[in-house]
C-alpha positions, 0 to 999 in steps of 0.5 A: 435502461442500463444493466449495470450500475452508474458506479462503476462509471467512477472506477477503473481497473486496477493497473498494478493488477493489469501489469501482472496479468499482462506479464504472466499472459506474455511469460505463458506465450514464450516470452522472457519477461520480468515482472516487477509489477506486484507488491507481494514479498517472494519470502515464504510465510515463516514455517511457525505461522504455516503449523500453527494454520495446520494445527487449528485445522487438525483442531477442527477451527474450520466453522464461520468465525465472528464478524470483526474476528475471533476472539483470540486474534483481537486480543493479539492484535491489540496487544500488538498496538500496545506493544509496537506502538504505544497506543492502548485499544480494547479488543471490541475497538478492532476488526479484522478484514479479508485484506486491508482493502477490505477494512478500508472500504468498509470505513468509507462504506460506514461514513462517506455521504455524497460530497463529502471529500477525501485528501489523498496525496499523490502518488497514491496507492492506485485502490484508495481514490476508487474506494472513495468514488465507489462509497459515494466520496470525492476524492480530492489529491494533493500533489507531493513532489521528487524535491520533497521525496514524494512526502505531503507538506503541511502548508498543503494539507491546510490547503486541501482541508474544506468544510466538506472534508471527511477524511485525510487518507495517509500511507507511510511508508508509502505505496507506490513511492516508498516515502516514509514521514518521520516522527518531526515530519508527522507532527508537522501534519497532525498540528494541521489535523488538530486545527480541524475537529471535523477530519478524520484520519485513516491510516494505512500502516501496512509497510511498518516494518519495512523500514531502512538505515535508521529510520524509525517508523511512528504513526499519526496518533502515535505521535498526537495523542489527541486524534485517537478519537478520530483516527482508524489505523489500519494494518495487515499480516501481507507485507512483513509476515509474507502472507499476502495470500492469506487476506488478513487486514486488521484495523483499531479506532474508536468503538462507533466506527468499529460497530458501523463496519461490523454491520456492513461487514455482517451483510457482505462476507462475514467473517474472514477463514477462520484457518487465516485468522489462527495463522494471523494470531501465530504471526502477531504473537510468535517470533518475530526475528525473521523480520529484521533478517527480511528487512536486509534482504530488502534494503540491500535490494533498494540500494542496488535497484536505486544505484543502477537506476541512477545510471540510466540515461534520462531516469532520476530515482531518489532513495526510499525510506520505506516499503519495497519500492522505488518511484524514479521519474522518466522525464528526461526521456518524455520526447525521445524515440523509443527503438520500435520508433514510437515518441514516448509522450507519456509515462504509460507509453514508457513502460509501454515500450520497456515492455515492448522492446526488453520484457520488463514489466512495471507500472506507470506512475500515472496510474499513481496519480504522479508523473512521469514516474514510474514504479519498480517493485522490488521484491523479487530476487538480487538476481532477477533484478540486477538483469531488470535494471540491465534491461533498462538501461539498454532500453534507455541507451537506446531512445534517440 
């Protein structure tokens, strides 16, 4: 009889985790190596959302917390939906996990039953169909395209939509491509989801206030009030409060399915450090003028990684709304020869060789469920990333 459960049959490990370990085991031998792997901000967490960690453990905050979060961070939260996007939540309607991955898996621990399916279109963020798998589901993907920037279109939700279909996974602006949907675009896909009593909607918010230009973030029951009772929307301090470290994911929907994720959340980790959750209050309810200054940062990054992307040989790379990523595709050089000699065949023997040959980690967009892509974190210094793309351009230059 086999030691280890059937499960772990349906899962595999996560890349973006795989391409980071890899770079820092390759910068640990001696190599010069750049990764652009991780989706983590290189701004440090604001000094006011710091003291305020320090001052709850100077006050002694340091004892187990509620389940679904004290008291204090519920509140900011939910004052955080009212004020940003106009959606009314009690504080018992929200929860806060260790992480958005935890909210999301403890969703789907609370409703999937085998066989029942989740949408999720590809590129998808590499944890979604893993968690859907390991809870029992089916995830079933949808296919988007570069011609329609990577944005799920309506006439393929209807589609995808079958009597077994549980949920529909959402994630704007999107992990891995950076696709935002605006306003006409999200009520195109919440008509399709008001045909379809019985799906649910999970939204995955995270990269909310990483957006660029003019671009003006909406979420889906935002836009379709009329969802509200079948919609968890999901968020987090990670991306535009630099906290990625502190693991605080928060989400708000309707009070039975915030009890069912309380419960499971009782008999795994409790609830989440109690020192994270009083930085999170800080962050949800102190200045938040640092983050248009970050957006700059970001977006001016995007505009040269884009620019110089766009000027190697064989790659293609639309401009993203949202996020801190970029997706090109590496199809113009899927049958080139690589300088070490290898035939590039796929997406994973491209940034196989990037790696090989420049020192330039990034991840395949296999890995995403859409190729021959591939992604470019772009968080990390002006400076770090004019060489990258330095790096790729040479490498590209120099396939036969």
């Amino acid at each position: 009889m086999a030691f280890l459960a059937d499960a772990l049959s349906r899962v595999k490990p996560s890349a973006t985790i795989a391409v980071s370990q890899k770079a820092r085991e390759l910068k640990a031998k001696g190599r010069d190596v750049i990764g652009l792997g991780a989706g983590e901000p290189d701004f440090d967490t604001p000094d006011n959302i710091k003291q305020a960690a320090i001052d709850a453990i100077n006050r002694g905050e340091t004892k187990y917390t509620p389940v679904a979060g004290i008291p204090e961070l519920r509140k900011a939260i939910a004052a955080k939906f009212k004020r940003e996007n106009n959606l009314e939540y009690a504080p018992e309607q929200t929860i806060v996990g260790t992480g958005g991955k935890q909210i999301l898996f403890n969703a789907f621990m609370a409703t999937l039953n085998p066989g029942d399916e989740v949408i999720i279109p590809t590129p998808y963020w590499v944890s979604y169909p893993e968690m859907v798998s390991l809870c029992g589901g089916t995830p079933v993907f949808v296919a988007t395209t570069q011609a329609n920037n990577f944005k799920l279109q309506p006439a393929d939700l209807e589609k995808a939509i079958t009597p077994k279909t549980k949920w529909f996974m959402f994630n704007s602006p999107s992990n891995p491509s950076g696709a935002a949907y605006s306003h006409a675009e999200l009520k195109a896909l919440t008509d399709v989801l008001v045909k379809h009593p019985h799906v649910w909607i999970l939204t995955d918010d995270m990269y909310e206030h990483l957006t660029y230009g003019d671009f003006k973030f909406a979420t889906p029951v935002e836009v379709e009030p009329s969802l509200y009772d079948r919609t968890l929307t999901m968020n987090g301090v990670s991306k535009a409060y630099a906290m990625t470290g502190w693991r605080i994911g928060y989400a708000a929907g309707p009070l039975q399915l915030i009890k069912a994720m309380d419960m499971i959340q009782g008999q795994q980790t409790s609830g989440a450090t109690s020192i994270a959750q009083w930085a999170a209050v800080e962050a949800l309810n102190g200045p938040q003028d640092f983050i248009p200054r970050n957006k700059k940062i970001f977006e001016g990054r995007r505009d040269l990684v884009v620019s110089m992307l766009n000027q190697a040989k064989g790659l293609s790379c639309p401009v993203p709304e949202g996020a801190f990523y970029v997706y090109p595709s590496c199809a113009g050089l899927i049958g080139k020869t690589a300088p070490t000699g290898k035939v590039i065949e796929t997406d994973e023997d491209f940034v196989s060789e990037l790696l090989e040959s420049e020192g330039v980690a990034v991840v395949h967009g296999s890995a995403f469920g859409l190729g021959p892509n591939f992604r470019i974190s772009y968080a990390t210094s002006e400076e770090l990333l004019e060489e990258a793309c330095r790096r790729i351009q040479r490498f590209c230059g120099a396939c036969k």
